[in-house]
C-alpha positions in Angstrom: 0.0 0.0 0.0 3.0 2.2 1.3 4.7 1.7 -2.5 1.3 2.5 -4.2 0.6 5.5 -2.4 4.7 6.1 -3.3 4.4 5.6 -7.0 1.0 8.1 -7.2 3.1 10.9 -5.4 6.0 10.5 -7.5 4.0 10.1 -10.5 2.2 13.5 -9.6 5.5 15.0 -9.6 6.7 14.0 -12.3 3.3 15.6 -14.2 3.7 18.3 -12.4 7.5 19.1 -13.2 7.0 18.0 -16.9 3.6 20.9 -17.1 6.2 23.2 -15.3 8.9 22.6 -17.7 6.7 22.8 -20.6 5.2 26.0 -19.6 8.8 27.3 -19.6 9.3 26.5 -23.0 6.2 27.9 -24.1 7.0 31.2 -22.9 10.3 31.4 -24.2 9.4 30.4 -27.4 6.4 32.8 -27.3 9.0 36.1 -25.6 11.0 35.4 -28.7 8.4 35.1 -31.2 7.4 38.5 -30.1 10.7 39.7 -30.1 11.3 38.6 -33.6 7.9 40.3 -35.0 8.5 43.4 -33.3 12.1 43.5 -34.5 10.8 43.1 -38.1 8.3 45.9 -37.1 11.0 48.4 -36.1 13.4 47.3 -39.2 10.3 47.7 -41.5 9.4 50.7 -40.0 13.4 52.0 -40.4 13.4 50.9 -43.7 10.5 53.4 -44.7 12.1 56.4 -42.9 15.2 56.1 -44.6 13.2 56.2 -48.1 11.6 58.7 -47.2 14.3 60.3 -45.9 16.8 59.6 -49.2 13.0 60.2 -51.5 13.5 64.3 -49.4 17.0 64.7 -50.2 16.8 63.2 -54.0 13.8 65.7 -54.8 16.1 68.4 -53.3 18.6 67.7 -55.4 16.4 67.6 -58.6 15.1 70.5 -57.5 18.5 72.5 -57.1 19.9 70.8 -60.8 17.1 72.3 -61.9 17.1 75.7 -61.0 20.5 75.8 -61.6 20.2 74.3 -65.6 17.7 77.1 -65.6 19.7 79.9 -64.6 22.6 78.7 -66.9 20.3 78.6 -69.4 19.3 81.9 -68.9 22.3 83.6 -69.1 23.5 81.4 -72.3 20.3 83.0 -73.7 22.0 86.0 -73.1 25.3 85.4 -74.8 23.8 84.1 -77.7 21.4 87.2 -78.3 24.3 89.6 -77.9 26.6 87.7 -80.3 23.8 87.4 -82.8 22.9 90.8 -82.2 26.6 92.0 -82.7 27.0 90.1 -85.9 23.7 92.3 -87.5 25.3 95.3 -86.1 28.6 94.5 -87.8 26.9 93.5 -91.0 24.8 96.2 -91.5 27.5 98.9 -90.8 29.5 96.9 -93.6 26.8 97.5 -95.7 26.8 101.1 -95.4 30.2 101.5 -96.1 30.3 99.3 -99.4 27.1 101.5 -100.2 28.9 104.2 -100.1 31.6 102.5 -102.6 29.1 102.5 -104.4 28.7 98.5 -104.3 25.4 97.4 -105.3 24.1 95.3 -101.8 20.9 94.5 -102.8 21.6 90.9 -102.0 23.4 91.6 -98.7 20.5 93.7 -97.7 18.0 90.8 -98.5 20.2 88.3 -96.4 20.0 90.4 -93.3 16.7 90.4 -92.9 16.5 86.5 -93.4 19.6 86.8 -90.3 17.5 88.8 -88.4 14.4 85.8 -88.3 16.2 83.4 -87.9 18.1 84.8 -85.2 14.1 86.4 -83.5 13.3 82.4 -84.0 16.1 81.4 -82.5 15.3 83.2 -79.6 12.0 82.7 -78.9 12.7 79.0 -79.2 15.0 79.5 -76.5 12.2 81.4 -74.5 9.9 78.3 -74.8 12.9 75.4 -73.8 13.0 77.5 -70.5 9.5 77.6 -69.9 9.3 73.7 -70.0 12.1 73.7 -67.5 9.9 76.2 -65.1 7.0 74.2 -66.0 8.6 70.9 -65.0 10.1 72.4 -61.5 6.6 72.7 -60.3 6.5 68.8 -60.7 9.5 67.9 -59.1 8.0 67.1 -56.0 5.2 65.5 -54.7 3.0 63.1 -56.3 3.7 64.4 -59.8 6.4 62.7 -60.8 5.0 61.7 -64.4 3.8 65.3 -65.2 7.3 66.3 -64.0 9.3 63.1 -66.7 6.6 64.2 -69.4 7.9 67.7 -69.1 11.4 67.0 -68.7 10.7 65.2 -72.2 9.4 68.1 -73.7 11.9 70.4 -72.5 14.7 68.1 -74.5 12.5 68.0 -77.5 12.4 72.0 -77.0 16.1 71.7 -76.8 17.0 70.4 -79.6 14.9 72.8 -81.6 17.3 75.5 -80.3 20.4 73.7 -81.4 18.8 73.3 -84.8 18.3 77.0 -84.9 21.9 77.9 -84.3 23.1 75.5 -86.3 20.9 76.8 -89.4 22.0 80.6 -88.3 25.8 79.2 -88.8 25.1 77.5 -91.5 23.2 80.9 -93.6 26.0 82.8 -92.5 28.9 80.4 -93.8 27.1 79.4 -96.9 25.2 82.4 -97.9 26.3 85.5 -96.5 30.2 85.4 -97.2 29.8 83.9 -100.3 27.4 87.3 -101.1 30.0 89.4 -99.1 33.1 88.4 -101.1 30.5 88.5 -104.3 29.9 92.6 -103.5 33.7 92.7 -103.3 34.8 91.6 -106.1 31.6 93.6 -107.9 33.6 96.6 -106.3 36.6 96.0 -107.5 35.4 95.4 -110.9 33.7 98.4 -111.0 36.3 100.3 -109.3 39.3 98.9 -112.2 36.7 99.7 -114.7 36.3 103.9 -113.1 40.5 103.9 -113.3 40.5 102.6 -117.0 38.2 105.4 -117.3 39.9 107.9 -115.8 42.9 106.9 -117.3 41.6 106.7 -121.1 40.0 110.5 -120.0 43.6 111.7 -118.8 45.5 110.2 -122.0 42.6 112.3 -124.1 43.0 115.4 -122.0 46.5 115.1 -122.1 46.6 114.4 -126.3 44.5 117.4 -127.0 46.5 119.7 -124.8 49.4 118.8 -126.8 48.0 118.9 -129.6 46.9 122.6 -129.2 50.6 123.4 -128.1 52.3 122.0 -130.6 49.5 124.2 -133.1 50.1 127.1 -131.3 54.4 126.4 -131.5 53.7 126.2 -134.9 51.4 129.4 -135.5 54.7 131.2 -133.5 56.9 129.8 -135.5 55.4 131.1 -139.0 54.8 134.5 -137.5 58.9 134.4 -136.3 60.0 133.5 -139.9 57.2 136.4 -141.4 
């Protein structure tokens, strides 16, 4: 009876150890469950707020490339309307002065005012590749960010507009007005050997009759010597 009793007790604790021992595991399994989940919370979480954080300083940086493209832009505008602008000024001065040569610049005259359109084209072109840059700033950030691609696209379709445009202003001056220019001047000097054949055929017939009246009146002396 004594070992029955015995064997029930021990038996008990045996139960009672194993449930204890169990319940151990259980919660330390369960502690680091949680511990794992809310680690993947905090990392996730981390994760986001550095995107966000890198997202802030990316548009920023757009947003400064941008300005500054536009500024430079700007002031290349600038430069360009003032060479252009120098080169008319230059031409047209030449003009006068072979006009007053007397060089026929009908030619040169018509050419200038073609230079003069294509440079006004040139720069209004100009004017609207800036605006797409301005137009695509307000885009940079936000929730825009296809409006602000789409404009970006248009601004270096705009762009290559204006390089087209200088090129072709090159391109008239090179192949049309020099060739006119050296055209006028060699008009001039045609005209200008042709005035001193002129003048020189006039001298020699100046100069022919006025000898020819001295030596009549050297003669006329003579006879009225000898009388």
């Amino acid at each position: 009876m004594k070992k029955l009793l015995f064997g029930l007790v021990l038996a008990s604790a045996m139960a009672l150890a194993a449930g204890g021992v169990g319940a151990q595991v259980f919660k330390g399994t369960n502690t680091n469950l949680n511990a794992n989940i809310n680690g993947n919370i905090n990392i996730n979480a981390g994760a986001k707020a550095q995107a966000v954080k890198g997202a802030i300083a990316l548009c920023a940086n757009i947003e400064s490339r941008v300005k500054m493209k536009i500024a430079n832009y700007e002031a290349g505008k600038v430069r360009h309307a003032n060479a252009y602008n120098n080169l008319k000024s230059r031409l047209a001065a030449l003009n006068d002065k072979l006009v007053a040569k007397g060089a026929d610049t009908t030619k040169l005259q018509s050419d200038l005012l073609q230079l003069d359109s294509k440079v006004a084209k040139f720069l209004a072109d100009y004017d609207t590749y800036i605006n797409k840059l301005r137009e695509g700033q307000a885009f940079v950030c936000g929730k825009s960010q296809g409006q602000f691609l789409a404009k970006m696209k248009e601004a270096r379709a705009a762009l290559k507009v204006v390089w087209q445009d200088a090129k072709e202003i090159k391109d008239y001056y090179v192949k049309t007005i020099r060739p006119d220019l050296q055209a006028i001047r060699e008009q001039l000097k045609k005209q200008q050997a042709a005035a001193a054949a002129s003048a020189d055929i006039n001298a020699e017939a100046v100069n022919g009759q006025v000898n020819s009246e001295t030596t009549q009146e050297g003669n006329g002396d003579a006879e009225n010597i000898n009388q």
